[in-house]
C-alpha positions as CSV (number, residue, x, y, z in Angstrom):
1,X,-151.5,4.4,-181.9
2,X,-148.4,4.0,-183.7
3,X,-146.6,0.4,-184.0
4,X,-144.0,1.0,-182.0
5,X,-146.8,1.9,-179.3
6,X,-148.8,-1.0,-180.0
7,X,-145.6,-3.1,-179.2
8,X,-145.0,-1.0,-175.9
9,X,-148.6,-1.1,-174.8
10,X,-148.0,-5.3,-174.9
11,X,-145.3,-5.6,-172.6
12,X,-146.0,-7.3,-168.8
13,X,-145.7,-4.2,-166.1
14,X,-145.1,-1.3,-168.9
15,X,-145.8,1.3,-166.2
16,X,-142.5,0.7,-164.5
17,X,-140.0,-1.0,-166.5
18,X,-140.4,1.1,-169.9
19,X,-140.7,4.6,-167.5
20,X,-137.4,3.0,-165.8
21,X,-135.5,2.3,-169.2
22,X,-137.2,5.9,-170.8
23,X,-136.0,7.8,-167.7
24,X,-132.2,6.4,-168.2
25,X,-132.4,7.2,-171.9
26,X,-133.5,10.8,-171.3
27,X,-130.8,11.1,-169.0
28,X,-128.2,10.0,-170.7
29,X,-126.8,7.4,-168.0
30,X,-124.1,6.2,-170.0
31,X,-122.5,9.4,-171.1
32,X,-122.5,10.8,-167.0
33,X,-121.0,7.9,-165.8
34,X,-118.3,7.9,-168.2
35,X,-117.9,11.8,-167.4
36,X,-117.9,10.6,-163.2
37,X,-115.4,8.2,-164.5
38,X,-113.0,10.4,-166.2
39,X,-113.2,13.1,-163.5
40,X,-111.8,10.4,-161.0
41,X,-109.5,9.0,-163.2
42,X,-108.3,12.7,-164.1
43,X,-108.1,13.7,-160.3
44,X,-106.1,10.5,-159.1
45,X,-103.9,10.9,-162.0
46,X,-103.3,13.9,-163.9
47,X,-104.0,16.5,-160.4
48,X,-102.8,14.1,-157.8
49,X,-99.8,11.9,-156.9
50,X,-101.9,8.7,-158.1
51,X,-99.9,6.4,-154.4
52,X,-102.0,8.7,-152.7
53,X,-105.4,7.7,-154.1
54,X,-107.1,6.8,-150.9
55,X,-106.1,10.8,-149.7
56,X,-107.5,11.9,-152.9
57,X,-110.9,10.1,-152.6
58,X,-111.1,10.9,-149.3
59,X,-111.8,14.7,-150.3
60,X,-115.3,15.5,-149.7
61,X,-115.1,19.0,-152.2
62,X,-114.1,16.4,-154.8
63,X,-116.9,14.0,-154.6
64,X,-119.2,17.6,-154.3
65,X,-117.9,19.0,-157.1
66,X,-118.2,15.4,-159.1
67,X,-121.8,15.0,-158.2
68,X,-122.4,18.4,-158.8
69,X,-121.0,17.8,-163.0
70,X,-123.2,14.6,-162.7
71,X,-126.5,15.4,-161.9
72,X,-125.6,19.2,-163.9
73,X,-124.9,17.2,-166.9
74,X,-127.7,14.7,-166.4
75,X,-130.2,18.3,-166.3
76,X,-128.6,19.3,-170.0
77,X,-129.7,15.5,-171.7
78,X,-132.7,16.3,-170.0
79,X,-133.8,19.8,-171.5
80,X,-132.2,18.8,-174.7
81,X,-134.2,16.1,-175.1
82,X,-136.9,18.2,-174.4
83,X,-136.0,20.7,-177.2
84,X,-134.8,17.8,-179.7
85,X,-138.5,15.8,-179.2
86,X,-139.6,16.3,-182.5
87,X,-136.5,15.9,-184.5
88,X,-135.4,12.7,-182.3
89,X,-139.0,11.5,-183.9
90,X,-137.2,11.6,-187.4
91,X,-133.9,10.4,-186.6
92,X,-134.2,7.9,-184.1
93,X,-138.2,6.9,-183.5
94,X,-138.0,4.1,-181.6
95,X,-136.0,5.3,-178.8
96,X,-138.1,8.6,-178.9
97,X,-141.3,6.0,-178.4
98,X,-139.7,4.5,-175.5
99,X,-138.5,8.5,-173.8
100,X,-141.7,9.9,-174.9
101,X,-143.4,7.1,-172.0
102,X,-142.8,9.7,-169.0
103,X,-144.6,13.0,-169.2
104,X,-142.9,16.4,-170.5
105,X,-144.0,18.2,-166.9
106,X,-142.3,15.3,-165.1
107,X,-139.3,15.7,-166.8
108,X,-139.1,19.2,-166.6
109,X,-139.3,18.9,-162.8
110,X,-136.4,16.4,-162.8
111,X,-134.3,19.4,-164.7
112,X,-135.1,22.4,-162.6
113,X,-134.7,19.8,-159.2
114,X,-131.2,18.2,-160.5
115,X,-129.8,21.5,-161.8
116,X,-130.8,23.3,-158.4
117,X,-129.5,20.6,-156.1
118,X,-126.1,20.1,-158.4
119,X,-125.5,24.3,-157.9
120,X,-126.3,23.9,-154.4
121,X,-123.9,21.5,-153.9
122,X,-121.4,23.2,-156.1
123,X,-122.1,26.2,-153.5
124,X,-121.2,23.8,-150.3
125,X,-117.7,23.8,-152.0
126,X,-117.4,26.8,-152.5
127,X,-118.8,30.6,-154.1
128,X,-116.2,30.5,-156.4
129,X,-117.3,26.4,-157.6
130,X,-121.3,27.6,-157.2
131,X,-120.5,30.4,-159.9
132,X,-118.5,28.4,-162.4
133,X,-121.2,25.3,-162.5
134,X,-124.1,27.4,-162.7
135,X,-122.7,29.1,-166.2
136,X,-122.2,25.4,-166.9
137,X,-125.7,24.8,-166.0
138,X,-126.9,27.5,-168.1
139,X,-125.0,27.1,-171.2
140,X,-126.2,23.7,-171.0
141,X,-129.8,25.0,-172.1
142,X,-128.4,27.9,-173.6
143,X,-126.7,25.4,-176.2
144,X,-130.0,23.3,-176.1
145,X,-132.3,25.9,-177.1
146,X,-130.7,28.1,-179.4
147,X,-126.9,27.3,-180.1
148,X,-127.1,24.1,-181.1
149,X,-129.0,25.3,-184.3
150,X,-126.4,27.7,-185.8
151,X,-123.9,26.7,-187.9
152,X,-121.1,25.5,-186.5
153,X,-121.3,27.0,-183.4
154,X,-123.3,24.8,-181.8
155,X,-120.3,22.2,-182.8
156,X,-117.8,24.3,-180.7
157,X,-120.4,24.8,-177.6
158,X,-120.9,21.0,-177.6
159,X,-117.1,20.4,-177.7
160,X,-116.5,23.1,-174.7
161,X,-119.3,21.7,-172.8
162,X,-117.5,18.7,-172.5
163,X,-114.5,19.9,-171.6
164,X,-116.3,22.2,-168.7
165,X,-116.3,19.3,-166.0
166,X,-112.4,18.9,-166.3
167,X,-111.2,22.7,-166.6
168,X,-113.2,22.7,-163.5
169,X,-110.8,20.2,-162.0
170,X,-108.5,22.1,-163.3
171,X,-109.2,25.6,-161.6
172,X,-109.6,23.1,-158.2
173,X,-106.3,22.0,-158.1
174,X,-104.6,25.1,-159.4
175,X,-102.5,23.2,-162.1
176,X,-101.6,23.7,-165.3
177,X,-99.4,21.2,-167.1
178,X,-98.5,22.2,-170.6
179,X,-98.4,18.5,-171.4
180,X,-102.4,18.0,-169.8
181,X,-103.3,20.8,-171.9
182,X,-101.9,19.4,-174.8
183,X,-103.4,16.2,-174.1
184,X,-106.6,18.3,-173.6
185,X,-106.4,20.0,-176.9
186,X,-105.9,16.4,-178.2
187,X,-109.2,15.4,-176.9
188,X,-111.1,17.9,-177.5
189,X,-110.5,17.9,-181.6
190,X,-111.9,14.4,-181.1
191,X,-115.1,15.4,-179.4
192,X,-115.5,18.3,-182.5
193,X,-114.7,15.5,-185.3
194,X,-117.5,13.5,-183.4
195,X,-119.9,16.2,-183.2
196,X,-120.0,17.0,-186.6
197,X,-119.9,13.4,-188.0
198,X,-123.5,13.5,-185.7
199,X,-124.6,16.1,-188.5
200,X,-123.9,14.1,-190.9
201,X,-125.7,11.0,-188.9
202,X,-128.7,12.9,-188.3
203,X,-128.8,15.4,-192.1
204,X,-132.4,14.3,-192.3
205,X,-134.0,15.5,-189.1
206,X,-132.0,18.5,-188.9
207,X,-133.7,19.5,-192.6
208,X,-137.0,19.1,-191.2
209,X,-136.4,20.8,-188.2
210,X,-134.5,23.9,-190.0
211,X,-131.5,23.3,-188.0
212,X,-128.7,25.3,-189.6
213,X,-126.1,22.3,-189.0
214,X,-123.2,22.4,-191.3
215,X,-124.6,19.7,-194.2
216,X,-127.9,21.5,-193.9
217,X,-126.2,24.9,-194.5
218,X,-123.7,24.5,-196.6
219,X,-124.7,21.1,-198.0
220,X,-123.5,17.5,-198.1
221,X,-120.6,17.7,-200.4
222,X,-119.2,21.0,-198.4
223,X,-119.6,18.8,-195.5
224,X,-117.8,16.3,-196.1
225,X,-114.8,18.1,-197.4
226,X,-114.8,19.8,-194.4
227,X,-114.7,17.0,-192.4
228,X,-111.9,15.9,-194.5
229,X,-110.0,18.8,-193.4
230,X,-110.7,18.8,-189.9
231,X,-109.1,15.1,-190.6
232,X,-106.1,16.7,-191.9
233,X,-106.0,18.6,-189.2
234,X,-106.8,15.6,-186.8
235,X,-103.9,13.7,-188.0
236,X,-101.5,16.5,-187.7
237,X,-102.4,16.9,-183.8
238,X,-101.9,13.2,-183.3
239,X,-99.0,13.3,-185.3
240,X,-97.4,16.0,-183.0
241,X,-99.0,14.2,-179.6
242,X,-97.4,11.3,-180.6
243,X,-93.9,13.3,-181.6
244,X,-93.9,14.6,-178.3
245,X,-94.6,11.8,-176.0
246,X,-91.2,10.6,-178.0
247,X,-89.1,13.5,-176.9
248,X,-88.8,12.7,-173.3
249,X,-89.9,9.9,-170.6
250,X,-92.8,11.7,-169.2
251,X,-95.9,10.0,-171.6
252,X,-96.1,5.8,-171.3
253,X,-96.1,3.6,-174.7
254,X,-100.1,3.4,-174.1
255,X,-100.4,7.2,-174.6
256,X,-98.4,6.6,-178.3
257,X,-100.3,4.1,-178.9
258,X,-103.8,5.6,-178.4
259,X,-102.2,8.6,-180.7
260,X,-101.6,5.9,-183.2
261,X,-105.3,4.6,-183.1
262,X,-106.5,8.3,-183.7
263,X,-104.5,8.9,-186.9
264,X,-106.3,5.2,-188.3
265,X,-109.3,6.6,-187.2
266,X,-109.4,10.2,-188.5
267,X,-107.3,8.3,-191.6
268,X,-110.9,6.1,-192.2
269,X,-112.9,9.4,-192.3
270,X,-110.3,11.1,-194.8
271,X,-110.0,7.8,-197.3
272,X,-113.2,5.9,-197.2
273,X,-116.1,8.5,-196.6
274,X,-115.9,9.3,-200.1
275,X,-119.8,10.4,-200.6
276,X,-122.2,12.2,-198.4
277,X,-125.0,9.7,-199.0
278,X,-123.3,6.7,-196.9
279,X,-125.2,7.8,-193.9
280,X,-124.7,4.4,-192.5
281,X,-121.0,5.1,-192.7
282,X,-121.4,8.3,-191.0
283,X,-123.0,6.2,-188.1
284,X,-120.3,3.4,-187.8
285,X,-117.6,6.6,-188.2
286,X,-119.2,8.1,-185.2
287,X,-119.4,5.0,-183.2
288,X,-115.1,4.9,-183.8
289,X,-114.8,8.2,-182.8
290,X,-116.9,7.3,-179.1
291,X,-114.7,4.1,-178.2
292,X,-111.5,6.8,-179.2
293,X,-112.6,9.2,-176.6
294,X,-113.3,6.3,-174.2
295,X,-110.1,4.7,-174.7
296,X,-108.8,8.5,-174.4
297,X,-110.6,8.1,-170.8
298,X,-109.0,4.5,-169.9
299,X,-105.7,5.7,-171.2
300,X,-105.8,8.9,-168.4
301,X,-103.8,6.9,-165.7
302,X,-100.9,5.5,-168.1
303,X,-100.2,9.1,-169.4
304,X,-97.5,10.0,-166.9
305,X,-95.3,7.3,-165.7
């Protein structure tokens, strides 16, 4: 028994609060709620006039199509997990000691029942709702089981999967902003940067593993100059957000301001990740780039006045 195990196997009524704790690890608890969140947020908002909130939430498709994302999404950490056991060993081993407490078979049954219960529900909305959320569902293990390992693909799948849940909102409520896709676009170049600043975190187990991530495929130094140019790039979008929410009375002073907190973020990655060997930095870098996209979830109901 390892000594990580040794430590588990010591701790008063194991059986139920590690498989408690291991079971919201595997599934990601704090990622769905924050998509739930944002899906609210986004529908009171951004689709809906937000002095009518209590009409909005009083929807029942909505809530479907919400629970349907949650417990779809909550499926993908699942059977990534699942395909990610042994290079979650390398890269992060105690949390892998604490997941690896519930049994593969049970949590294989918790994918199949969540994904076939969030389609289902998905289908009580609607055919067209059932169809778009099951390709969701299956690009989900699609991107868990074979894109994830190709180079730089599996960056852009990643990005789009998380983008799924709200162009699904989108296709609900039949609009189309230029200003929310914008704002999308915004977003989304976020979610890529974070993505592949997790390569960076996590070089080592994707090099055992043979996973053809960008720093494993091209190397470190290629990696990082390319992250330095999607930093470039970064700043430029934020630079233009911002220039835009200054050309009319339609985007609040929060909304500049959360554009002005991305170009000092993308700026730290361009400056002060000067060598691919400050892994730690890598880890900090991503943390930034997660409370960016969670403000950029917060800042949802100030973006129109």
């Amino acid at each position: 028994m390892s000594v990580v195990g040794k430590i588990l196997s010591g701790i008063p009524l194991r059986s139920k609060v590690i498989s408690a704790v291991a079971f919201l690890l595997q599934l990601r608890w704090q990622n769905v709620a924050a998509i739930v969140v944002s899906q609210y947020i986004a529908a009171v908002f951004l689709f809906n006039d937000s002095e009518n909130w209590r009409h909005t939430l009083t929807d029942f498709k909505l809530h479907g199509l919400i629970f349907s994302v949650a417990l779809l999404t909550a499926g993908g950490y699942i059977i990534n997990n699942f395909y990610d056991k042994e290079k979650d060993r390398i890269n992060r081993p105690i949390r892998t000691a604490i997941e690896s407490s519930i049994p593969k078979a049970r949590m294989l049954y918790t994918y199949f029942s969540v994904s076939i219960l969030g389609s289902l529900i998905a289908l009580s909305v609607s055919f067209r709702a059932f169809v778009y959320y099951s390709v969701y569902a299956f690009l989900l293990w699609a991107y868990s089981h074979k894109f994830k390992k190709i180079t730089l693909l599996g960056n852009l799948i990643a990005t789009f999967l998380v983008v799924i849940p709200f162009f699904g909102l989108l296709l609900y409520y039949r609009e189309a902003n230029p200003l929310v896709f914008y704002y999308g676009f915004f977003y989304s170049w976020m979610l890529f940067m974070k993505e592949s600043v997790k390569d960076l975190r996590f070089f080592r187990g994707d090099v055992i593993m043979e996973y053809q991530t960008v720093p494993v495929a091209l190397g470190l130094s290629k990696a990082v100059k390319m992250l330095r140019a999607y930093a470039v790039v970064g700043i430029l979008i934020a630079l233009g957000f911002w220039f835009v929410t200054f050309q009319g009375n339609s985007f609040s002073q929060y909304a500049q301001i959360f554009a002005l907190l991305s170009i000092v973020a993308y700026s730290y990655i361009l400056f002060f990740f000067r060598t691919p060997k400050r892994f730690r930095r890598a880890a900090y870098m991503h943390l930034v780039l997660r409370g960016g996209l969670i403000s950029g979830i917060l800042l949802l109901p100030f973006l129109f006045e």
